[in-house]
ZAVO-304407 format. One record per residue (C-alpha): residue number from 1; residue in one letter; x, y, z. Coordinates in pm, 1 decimal. Example, Ala and Ser with C-alpha at 12.3 -4.5 7.8 and 13.67 -1.06 7.14 Angstrom:
BEGIN
- 1 a 1230.0 -450.0 780.0
- 2 s 1367.0 -106.0 714.0
This chain:
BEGIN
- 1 x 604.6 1628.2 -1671.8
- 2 x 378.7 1710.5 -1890.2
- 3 x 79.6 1908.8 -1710.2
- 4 x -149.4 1913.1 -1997.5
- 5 x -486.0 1984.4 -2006.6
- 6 x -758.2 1858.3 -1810.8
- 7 x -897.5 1526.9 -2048.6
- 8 x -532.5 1422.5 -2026.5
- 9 x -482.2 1497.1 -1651.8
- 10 x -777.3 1269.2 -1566.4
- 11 x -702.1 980.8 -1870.3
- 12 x -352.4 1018.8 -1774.5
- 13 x -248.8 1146.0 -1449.5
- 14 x 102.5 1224.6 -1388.9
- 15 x 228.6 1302.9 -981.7
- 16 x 439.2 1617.5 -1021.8
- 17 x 798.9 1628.5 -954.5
- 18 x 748.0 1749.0 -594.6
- 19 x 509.4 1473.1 -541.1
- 20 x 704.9 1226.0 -646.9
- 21 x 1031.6 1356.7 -463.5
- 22 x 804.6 1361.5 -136.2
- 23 x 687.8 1025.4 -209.6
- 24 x 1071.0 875.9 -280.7
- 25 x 1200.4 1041.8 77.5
- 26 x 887.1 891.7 272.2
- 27 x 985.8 542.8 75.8
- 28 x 1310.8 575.2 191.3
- 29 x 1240.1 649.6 527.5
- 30 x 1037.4 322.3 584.3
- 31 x 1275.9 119.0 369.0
- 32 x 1588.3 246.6 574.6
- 33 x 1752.5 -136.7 663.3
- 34 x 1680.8 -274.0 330.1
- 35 x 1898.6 -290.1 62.0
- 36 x 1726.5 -155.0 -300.6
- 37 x 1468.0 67.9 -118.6
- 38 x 1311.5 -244.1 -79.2
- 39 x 1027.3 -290.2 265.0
- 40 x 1064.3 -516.8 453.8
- 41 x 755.2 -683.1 667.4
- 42 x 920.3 -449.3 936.6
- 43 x 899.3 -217.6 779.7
- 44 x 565.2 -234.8 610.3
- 45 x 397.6 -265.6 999.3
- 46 x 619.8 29.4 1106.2
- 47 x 440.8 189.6 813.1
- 48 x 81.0 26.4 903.9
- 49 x 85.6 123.2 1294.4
- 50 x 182.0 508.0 1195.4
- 51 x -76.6 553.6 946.8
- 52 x -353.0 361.3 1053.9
- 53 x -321.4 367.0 1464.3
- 54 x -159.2 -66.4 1426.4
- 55 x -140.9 -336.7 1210.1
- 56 x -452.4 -483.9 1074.6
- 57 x -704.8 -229.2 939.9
- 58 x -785.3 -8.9 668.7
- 59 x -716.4 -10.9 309.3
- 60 x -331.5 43.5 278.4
- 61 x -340.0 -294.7 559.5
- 62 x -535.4 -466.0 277.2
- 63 x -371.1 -362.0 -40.7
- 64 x -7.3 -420.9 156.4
- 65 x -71.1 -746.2 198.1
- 66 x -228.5 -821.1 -150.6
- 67 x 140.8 -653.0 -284.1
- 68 x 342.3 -850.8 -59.1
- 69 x 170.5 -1216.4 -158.3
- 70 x -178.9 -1257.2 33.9
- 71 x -398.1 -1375.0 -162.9
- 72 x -806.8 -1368.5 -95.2
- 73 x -944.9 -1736.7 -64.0
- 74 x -1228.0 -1826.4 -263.6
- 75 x -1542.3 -1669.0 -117.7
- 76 x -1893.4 -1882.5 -41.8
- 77 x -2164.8 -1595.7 -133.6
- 78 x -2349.3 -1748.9 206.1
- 79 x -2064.4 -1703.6 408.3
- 80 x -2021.3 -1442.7 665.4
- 81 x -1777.1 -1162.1 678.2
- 82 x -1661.7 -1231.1 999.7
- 83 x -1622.1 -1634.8 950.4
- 84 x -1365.5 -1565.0 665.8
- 85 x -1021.3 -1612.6 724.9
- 86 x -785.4 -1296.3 840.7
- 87 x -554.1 -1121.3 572.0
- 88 x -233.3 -1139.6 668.3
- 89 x 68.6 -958.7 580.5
- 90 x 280.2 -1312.2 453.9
């Protein structure tokens, strides 16, 4: 990995080999009955309710569900937040 200096840390950044050993194990953890280190919804809410307190809220919620096929409806600009539809993990 190439550390480099600190233009091409920010244009480029790398995760270190630590970080990304770290980051495989955790994977693995969640992705335990899946075949291909692959989550499952299980195991994406297992995931949800550890980091976040349940299923529902926050940003890795909202991102999870854009990865695994939600996709945001067409917005009115008058419309209020709360008379949108939920996100749901699909």
């Amino acid at each position: 990995i190439d550390q480099g200096n600190i233009e091409t840390a920010y244009m480029e950044p790398q995760f270190s080999q630590q970080v990304i050993d770290r980051l495989t194990r955790i994977y693995k953890r969640f992705s335990k009955d899946s075949p291909g280190m692959q989550m499952t919804k299980a195991d994406v809410e297992e995931w949800l309710t550890l980091i976040n307190g349940r299923v529902g809220r926050g940003t890795e919620f909202r991102n999870a569900a854009k990865y695994m096929g939600w996709k945001e409806p067409p917005t009115d600009p008058d419309e209020k937040k709360e008379d949108r539809p939920p996100i749901v993990i699909p």
